[in-house]
N, C-alpha and C positions, 0 to 999 in steps of 0.2 A: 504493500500500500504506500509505502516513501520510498519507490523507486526513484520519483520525480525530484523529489528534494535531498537524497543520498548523493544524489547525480551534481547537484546544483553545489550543493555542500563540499566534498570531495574532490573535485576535479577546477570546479569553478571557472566555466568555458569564458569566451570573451565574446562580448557580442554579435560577434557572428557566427556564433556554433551554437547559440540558443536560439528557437522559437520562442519568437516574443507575444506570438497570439495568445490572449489569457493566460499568460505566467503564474499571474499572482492568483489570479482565481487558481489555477493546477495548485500552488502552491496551497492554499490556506482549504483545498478539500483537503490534501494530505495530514494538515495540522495535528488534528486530534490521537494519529498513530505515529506521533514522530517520538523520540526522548533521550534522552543524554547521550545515548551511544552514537546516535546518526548526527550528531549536532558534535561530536568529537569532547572526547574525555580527556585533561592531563593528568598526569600520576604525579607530574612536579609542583609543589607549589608553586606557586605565583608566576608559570609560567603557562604561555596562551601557544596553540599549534606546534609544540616541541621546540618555539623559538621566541617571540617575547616576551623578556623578559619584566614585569609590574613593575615598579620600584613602589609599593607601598606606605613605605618611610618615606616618603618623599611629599606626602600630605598631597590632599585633591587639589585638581587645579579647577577652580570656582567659574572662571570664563566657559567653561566646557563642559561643567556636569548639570544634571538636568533633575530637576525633580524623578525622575525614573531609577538615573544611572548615576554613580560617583564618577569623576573622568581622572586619570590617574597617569603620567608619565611611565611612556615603556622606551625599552633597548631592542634590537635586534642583537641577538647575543650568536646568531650563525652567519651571517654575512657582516661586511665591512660599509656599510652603508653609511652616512652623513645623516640621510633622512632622521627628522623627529617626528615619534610616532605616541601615540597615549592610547589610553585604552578604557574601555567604558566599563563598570562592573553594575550588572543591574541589580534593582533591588526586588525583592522576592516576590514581596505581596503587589506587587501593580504587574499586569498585564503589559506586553513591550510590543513591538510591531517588528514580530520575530519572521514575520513572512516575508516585510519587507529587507530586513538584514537578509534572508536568504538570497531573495532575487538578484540584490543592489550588490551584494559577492559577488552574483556570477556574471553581472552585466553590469560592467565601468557605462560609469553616464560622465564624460568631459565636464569639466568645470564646478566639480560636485564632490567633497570629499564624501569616501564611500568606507563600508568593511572592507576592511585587508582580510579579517581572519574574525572563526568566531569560534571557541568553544566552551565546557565548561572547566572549570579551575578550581583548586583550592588556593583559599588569600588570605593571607595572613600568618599570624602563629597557633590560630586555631584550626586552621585548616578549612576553615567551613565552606563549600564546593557555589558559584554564582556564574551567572551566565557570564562570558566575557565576548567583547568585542572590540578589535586591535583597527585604528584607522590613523594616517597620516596627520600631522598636525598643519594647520593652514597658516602658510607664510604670510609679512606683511600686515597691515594693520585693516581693522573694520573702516568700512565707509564713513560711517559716521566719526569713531577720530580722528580721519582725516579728515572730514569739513571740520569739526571743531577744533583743532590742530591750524586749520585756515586753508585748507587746501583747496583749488579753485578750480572746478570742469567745466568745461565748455561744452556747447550743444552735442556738437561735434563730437568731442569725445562720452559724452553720455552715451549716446547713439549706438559709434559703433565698440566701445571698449566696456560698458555695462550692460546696454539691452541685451547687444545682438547676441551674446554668449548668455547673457542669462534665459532670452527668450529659447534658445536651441536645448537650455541644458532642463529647461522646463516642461518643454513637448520632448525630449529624449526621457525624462521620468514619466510622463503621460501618456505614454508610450508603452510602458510597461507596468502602467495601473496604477503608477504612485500618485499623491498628493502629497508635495512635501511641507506644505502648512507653517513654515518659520523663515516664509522671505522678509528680511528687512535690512536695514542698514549695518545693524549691529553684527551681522549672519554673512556677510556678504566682504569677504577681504580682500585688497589689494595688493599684488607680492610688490616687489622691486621694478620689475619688467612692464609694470602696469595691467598682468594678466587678473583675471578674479577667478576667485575659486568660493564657493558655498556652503557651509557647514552643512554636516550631517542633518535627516532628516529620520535617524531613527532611534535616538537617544532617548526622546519621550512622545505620547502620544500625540497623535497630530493638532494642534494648535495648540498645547495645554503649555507651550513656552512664550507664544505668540502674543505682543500687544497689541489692545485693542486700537489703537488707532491703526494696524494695520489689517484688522480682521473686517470681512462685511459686516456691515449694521446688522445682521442677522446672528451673527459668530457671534458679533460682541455684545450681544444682551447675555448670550449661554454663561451659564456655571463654566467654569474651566476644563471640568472633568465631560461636560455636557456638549461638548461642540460636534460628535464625532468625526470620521472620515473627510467631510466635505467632499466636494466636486471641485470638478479640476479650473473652476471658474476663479476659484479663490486663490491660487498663485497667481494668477494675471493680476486679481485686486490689489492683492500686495506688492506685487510690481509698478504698478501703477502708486501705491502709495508713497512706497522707496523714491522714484522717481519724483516724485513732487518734493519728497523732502532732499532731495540732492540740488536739485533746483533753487529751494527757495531756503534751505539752510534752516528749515524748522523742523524741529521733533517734536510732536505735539504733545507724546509720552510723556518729556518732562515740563510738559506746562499741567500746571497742577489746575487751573483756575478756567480753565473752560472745559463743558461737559461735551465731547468730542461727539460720541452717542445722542445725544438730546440733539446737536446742532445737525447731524449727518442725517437721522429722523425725517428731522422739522423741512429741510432745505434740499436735501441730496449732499451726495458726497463731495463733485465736482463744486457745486455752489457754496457749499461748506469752504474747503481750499481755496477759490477762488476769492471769500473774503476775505482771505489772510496774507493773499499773493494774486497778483496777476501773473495767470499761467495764457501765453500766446503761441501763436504761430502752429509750427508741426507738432511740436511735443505736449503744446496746451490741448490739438486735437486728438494727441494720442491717448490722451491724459483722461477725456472725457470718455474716449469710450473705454478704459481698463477698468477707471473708479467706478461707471454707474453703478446704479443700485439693482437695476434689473439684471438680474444672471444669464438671461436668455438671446440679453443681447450686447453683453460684453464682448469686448476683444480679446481676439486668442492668438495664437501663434501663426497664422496665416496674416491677419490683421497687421502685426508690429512686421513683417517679413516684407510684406508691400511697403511700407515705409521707408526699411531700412534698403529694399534693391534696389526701386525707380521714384521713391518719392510719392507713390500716387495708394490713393486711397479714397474714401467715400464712408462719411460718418451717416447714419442714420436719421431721420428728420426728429425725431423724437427719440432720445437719450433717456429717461424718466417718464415716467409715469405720472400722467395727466391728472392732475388737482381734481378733484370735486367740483360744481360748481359753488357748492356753499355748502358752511362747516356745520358739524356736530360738534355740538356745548358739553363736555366732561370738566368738572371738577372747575369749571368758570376756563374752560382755556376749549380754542378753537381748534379743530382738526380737521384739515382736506384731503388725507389720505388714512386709509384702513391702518397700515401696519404701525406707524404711530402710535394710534389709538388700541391696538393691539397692545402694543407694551404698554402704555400708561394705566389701562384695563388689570392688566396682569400683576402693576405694580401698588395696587389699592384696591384690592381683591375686594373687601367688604361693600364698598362705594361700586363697584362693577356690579356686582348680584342684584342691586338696584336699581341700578341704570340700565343695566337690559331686559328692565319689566317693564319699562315706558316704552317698549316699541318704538322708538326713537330710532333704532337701525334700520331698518328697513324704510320706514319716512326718507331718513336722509339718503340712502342710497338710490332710493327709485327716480332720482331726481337723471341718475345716467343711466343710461339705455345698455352701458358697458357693464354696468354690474347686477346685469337678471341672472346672471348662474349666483351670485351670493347671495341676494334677495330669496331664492327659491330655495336655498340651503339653509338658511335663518328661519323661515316659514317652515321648512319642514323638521327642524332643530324642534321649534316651537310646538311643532302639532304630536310629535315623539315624547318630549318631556310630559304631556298632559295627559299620555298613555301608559305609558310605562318608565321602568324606572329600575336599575340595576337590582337585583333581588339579592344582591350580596352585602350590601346595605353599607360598604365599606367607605366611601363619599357620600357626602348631604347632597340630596338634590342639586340644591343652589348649585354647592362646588362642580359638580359633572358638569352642568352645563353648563357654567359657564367656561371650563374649561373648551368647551365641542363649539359654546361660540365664536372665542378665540382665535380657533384653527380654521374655523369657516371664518373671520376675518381675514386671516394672513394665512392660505395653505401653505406655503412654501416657507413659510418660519417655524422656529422651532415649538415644541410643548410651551405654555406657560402655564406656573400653577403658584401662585402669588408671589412669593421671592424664588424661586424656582424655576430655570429657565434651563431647556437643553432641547438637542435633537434625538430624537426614536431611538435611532443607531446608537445613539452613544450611553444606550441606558445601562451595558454591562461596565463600563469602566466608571458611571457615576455610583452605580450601585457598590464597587470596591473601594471608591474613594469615601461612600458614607459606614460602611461601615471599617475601614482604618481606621479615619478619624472621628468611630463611633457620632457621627451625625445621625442621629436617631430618626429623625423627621422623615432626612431624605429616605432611610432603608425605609421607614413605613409605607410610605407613599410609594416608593418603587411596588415593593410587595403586594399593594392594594391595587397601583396599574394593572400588576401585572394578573393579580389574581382575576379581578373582572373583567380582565382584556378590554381595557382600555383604549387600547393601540389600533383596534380593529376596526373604530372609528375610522381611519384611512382610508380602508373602502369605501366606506359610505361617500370621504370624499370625493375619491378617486371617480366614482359614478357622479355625484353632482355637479363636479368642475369636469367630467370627459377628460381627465388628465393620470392614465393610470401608473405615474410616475409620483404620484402621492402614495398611492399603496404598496410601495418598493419596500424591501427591509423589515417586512412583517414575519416571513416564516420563521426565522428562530425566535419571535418573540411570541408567539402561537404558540411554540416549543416550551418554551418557560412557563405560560401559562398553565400550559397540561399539569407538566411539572409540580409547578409550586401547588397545583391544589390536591396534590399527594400527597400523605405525610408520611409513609414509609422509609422505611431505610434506603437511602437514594436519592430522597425526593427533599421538595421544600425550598427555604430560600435558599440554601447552601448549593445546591442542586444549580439553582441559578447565574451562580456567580459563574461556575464552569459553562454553561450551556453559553451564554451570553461574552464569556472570553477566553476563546481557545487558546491563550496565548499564555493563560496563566498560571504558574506552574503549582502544585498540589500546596493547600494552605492547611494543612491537617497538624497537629497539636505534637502528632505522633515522630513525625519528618525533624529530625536534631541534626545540623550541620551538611545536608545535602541538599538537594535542587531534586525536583522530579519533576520530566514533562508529560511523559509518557505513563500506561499504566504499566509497563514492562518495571519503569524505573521503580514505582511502589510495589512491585510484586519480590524483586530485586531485593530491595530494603528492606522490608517485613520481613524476610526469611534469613538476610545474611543480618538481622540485628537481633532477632527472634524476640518481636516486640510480642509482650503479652498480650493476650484476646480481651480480657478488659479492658485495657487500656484502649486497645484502639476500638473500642465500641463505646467508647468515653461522650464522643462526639460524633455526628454524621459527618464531618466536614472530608474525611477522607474515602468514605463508601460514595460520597457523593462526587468528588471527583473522577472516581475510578466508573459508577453508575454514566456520568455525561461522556466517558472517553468511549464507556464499547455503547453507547445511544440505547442506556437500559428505557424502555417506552412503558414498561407496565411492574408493578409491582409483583414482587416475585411470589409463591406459594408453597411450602416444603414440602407438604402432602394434600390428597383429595380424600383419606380419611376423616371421616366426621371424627372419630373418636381417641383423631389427637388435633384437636382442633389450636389445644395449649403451645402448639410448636409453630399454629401458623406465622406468627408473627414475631418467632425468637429471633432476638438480634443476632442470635449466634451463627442459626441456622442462614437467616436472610444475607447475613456479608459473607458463609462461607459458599453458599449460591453465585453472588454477586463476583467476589475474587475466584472460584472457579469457572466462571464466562472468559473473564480479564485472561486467566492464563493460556485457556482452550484459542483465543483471540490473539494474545501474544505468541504462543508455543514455549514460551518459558517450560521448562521439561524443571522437574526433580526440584521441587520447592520443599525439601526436606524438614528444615526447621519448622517452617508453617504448619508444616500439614502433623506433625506432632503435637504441635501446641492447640490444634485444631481435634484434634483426635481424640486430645486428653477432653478438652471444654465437650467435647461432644459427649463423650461416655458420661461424662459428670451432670449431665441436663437429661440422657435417658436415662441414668440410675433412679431419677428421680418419677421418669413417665411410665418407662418397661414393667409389668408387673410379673410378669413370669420370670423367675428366675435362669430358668432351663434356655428362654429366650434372649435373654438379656446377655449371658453367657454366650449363645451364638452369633449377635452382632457384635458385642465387643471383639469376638477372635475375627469375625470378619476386617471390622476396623483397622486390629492392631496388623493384620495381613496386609494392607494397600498403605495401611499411612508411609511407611518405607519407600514409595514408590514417589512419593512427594508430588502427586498428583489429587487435588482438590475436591476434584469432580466424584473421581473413585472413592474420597472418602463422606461424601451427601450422600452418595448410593448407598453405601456399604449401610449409614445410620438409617435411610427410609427405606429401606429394602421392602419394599410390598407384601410377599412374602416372610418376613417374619415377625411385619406390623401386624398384617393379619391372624398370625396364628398366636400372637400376644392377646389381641383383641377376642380370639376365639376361647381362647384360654381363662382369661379373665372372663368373659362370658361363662362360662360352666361352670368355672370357680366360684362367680357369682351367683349362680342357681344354684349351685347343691349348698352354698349359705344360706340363700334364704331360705332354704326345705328344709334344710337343718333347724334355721330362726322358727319357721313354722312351726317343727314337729314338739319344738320346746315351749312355741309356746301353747301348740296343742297339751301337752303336757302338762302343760305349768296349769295350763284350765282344768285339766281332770284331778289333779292334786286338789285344787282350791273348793272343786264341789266335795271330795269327797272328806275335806277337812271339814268343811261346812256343814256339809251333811251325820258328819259325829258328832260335832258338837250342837246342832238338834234337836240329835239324836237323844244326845247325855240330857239336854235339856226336857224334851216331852218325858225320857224317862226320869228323871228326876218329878216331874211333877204329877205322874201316871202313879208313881210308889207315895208321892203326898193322897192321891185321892185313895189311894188304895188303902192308904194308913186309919185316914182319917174314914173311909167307910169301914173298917174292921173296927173303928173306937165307937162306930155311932152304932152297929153291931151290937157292940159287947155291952155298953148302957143300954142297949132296947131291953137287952137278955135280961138285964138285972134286974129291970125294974120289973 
């Protein structure tokens, strides 16, 4: 199943020995079967593919690591090379964009630092094993120290010494499915030679580095964790924003005092910039169409190419999106466009619930002939709410819908849900970021989406707007849905975190000093650590990654007998089910350790159920026959054996009748004791007063005589 990515890993062809159609998609089915071993193992400390060397004493280097990854100074210690190279050491509990470090190895993209090398390592003097990734360090200084340094480009050299490498090195990533989501000045270096080269784009999730002043108005209302993937629209915006600030020598990043967001909103993006600077000529036009706000009609790589060959191009009659013709009143402030009104909505949740009881939306939009697919979404939003209503009862009214009115304002924006802002896609990496940083609220609210499938709303839009590029990105969240409303061993929120990010490696209580991406890797470890069966039944968190890696879809059953019903739902039973799929799936052979420790927990749960002795005796020699063999599967068989369930149950059936006929005949007995005690004592009694009448008629006798 990771032939594709063993290949990619291993050899690491040059872009022209790989097929670059759907790379990343080959690569990210392969994901959920890849693990330590195909990703390369060192046996050296702190050293990465048998040859660089970490310097870990040498403290991180802070320009270069990322909320994901620590960035750390390496050597080539097998060749004589000049090159400076460092090296990324991820951190555990966050999910990395491991498909992309695959591909971006096997296929150099010009102008792009990329992986040299990736495997896993032990760092430190604890040894404890973390993913690593070895990449060049990038000469010469960011963009932005040079302008603030004073350094002065010309049209001329904007053009061809930054666009045109970055526009080529941008469609060569686009190319191969990436989005690399952290173009900016700061990202963007200049050697000596006046070449530019790009910092990595796999260090942390995509945009979760990225300032907002250079993300779309859409990116930049998200949570950080909330942005996910994007489209490939959003490197040109950031291009476009780079280029304005080369231009006009402002970073709007560090101007504290205007809200970049609110202005970008209310005006557009272009209109925004252009009060802060006169942007003219070629580059002013190029400028309009990178920044719009519309994604559909931004420019791309063919756009800046026309530019840069012959000069000619041809900008659009309408760049933005056509005002209202008169505003909707929220909160005493005027609005001419939806998505505005969309976040301001979103960001005073209580005052929203109320404002879209006055029917007031639809009023003001019917006034455009352009917006009858939203009006008819609104109306039928409205005539749903007064039918029915989630029966999981996990959101109030209110909040569902106004959340569903939202997204029928602004489809192409992200979720909002009062402070709460992200895209669909990005639901598995916000779900890990709240519960890291135990943010309670958010795991709630994930787990209530996800439980009432909230998401499936998309359709609905997807049918009203005719655009079924709304409903993209639903099926693993359908997937989680099923999930979480299982509570089995398997199943739940824990369940989620993996279905949601195949990328992140086993977060289970049990895992001490190693990495596991794979279930080969936990089956690996459980057996060479010979972790106890309590302990790892402590918590779901590790059945349930190993349940999302072989795609367990239904809660498992240990037997179809009624009359061990008590075994249905044994934790013991259910993970030793679970890790025998895993291994049958893997081919891991001869799991020795486990399957003892499994053996033993097993005897000790039927000593308890078995009641025939003679029986109990039989499965245990079965047992203790196969556990040797260190295969899992053979020892669930060996304890439910059909055949000697049944003749237990048979057993205990007759053992159970001849008690009761036994209890019967005693207490048939015990009744014919109690009459015939009863009946003496009577007995004693009539004759006791049979001898008083008898006395007393022999005394009235003997006076009759006398007298």
């Amino acid at each position: 199943m990771t032939l594709f990515i063993s290949k990619l890993i291993s050899e690491a062809p040059n872009i022209t020995e790989v097929s670059l159609n759907g790379i990343l998609g080959k690569i990210r089915s392969e994901l959920k079967d890849i693990n330590c071993e195909i990703i390369g193992i060192s046996e050296t400390v702190n050293l990465v593919a048998d040859k660089y060397l970490i310097d870990i004493n040498g403290g991180k280097i802070e320009g270069l690591s990322t909320p994901n990854a620590d960035a750390y100074s390496a050597k080539d210690v097998v060749s004589t090379s000049s090159q400076d190279y460092y090296c990324l050491v991820f951190k555990k509990n966050i999910p990395t964009r491991l498909a992309e470090i695959i591909a971006l190895k096997a296929v150099p993209i010009p102008n792009l630092i990329r992986p040299l090398e990736i495997g896993v390592t032990a760092i430190g003097e604890q040894g404890e094993r973390f993913l690593c990734v070895i990449c060049e360090k990038p000469d010469g200084k960011s963009l932005k120290e040079l302008i603030k340094e004073g350094r002065e480009f010309s049209h001329q050299f904007i053009l061809k010494k930054i666009v045109a490498p970055l526009n080529k090195m941008i469609n060569d990533l686009h190319g191969i499915e990436i989005v690399h989501g952290n173009i900016n000045p700061s990202t963007i270096f200049l050697d000596e030679k006046d070449e530019i080269v790009v910092s990595e784009c796999i260090s942390s999730l995509n945009g979760l580095c990225q300032g907002d002043t250079y993300e779309t108005v859409n990116r930049a209302q998200c949570h950080k964790w909330g942005k996910g993937e994007g489209d490939k629209s959003v490197d040109y915006y950031a291009l476009g924003m780079t280029i304005s600030s080369i231009i006009s020598k402002i970073f709007f990043e560090d101007i504290k005092h205007i809200n970049i967001l609110e202005s970008k909103l209310q005006n557009g993006t272009f209109s925004f910039l252009n009060q802060h600077f006169h942007f003219g000529g070629t580059i002013g036009d190029m400028l309009k169409g990178l920044v719009t706000d519309d994604k559909d009609i931004r420019w791309g790589f063919k756009d800046i190419e026309n530019i840069l060959m012959d000069g000619s191009y041809s900008l659009p009659a309408v760049l933005e999106k056509p005002a209202l013709p008169r505003p909707v009143i929220f909160k005493e402030k005027e609005y001419f466009h939806k998505a505005p009104l969309a976040y301001d909505l979103a960001r005073n949740w209580e005052d929203a619930k109320a404002f879209i009881k006055q029917s007031l939306l639809v009023k003001w939009l019917d006034i455009s002939a352009s917006e009858q697919l939203t009006i008819e979404a609104l109306e039928s939003l409205q005539e749903i709410a007064k039918k029915r209503f989630s029966s999981y009862s996990l959101f109030s009214k209110e909040d569902e819908h106004l959340i569903k009115v939202i997204i029928a304002l602004d489809p192409n924006g992200p979720v909002r849900y009062k402070n709460l802002t992200f895209y669909k896609e990005s639901l598995g990496a916000l779900l890990i970021y709240s519960i890291n940083n135990e943010e309670n609220e958010i795991t709630q609210f994930i787990a209530n989406s996800l439980f009432v499938d909230l998401f499936s709303y998309y359709e609905q839009i997807a049918i009203w707007f005719k655009n079924k590029d709304y409903a993209t990105g639903l099926k693993d969240l359908k997937q989680a849905t099923g999930n979480i409303r299982k509570a089995g061993f398997g199943f739940g929120i824990e369940r989620c975190c993996y279905d949601l990010n195949v990328s992140l490696p086993s977060q289970s209580h049990v895992i001490r000093g190693e990495i596991c991406y794979g279930i080969k890797d936990i089956l690996t470890y459980l057996d060479k650590q010979s972790i106890e069966i309590d302990e790892l039944l402590l918590k779901k968190n590790l059945l349930c990654f190993v349940a999302s890696r072989i795609g367990l879809a239904e809660e498992l059953r240990v037997t179809k007998l009624i009359s061990f019903y008590m075994l249905e739902k044994d934790k013991t039973f259910i993970s030793l089910m679970i890790l025998g799929i895993a291994q049958e799936k893997t081919g891991v052979k001869e799991l020795i350790n486990l399957s003892e420790l499994y053996a033993e927990k097993i005897k000790t749960i039927l000593d308890e159920v078995i009641k025939g002795e003679a029986i109990k005796k039989d499965i245990f020699a079965a047992i203790n026959k196969v556990k040797s063999q260190g295969n899992l599967n053979l020892i669930k068989q060996s304890a439910t054996d059909i055949y000697y369930l049944e003749q237990d149950i048979k057993g205990f059936t007759q053992a159970t009748a001849r008690v009761d006929f036994i209890n019967k005949e005693l207490e048939r007995l015990k009744d014919k004791y109690t009459i015939e005690r009863e009946a003496k004592e009577w007995g004693l009694k009539i004759a006791v007063k049979v001898s008083y009448i008898i006395v007393l008629f022999s005394i009235i006798l003997a006076i009759s005589g006398g007298l």
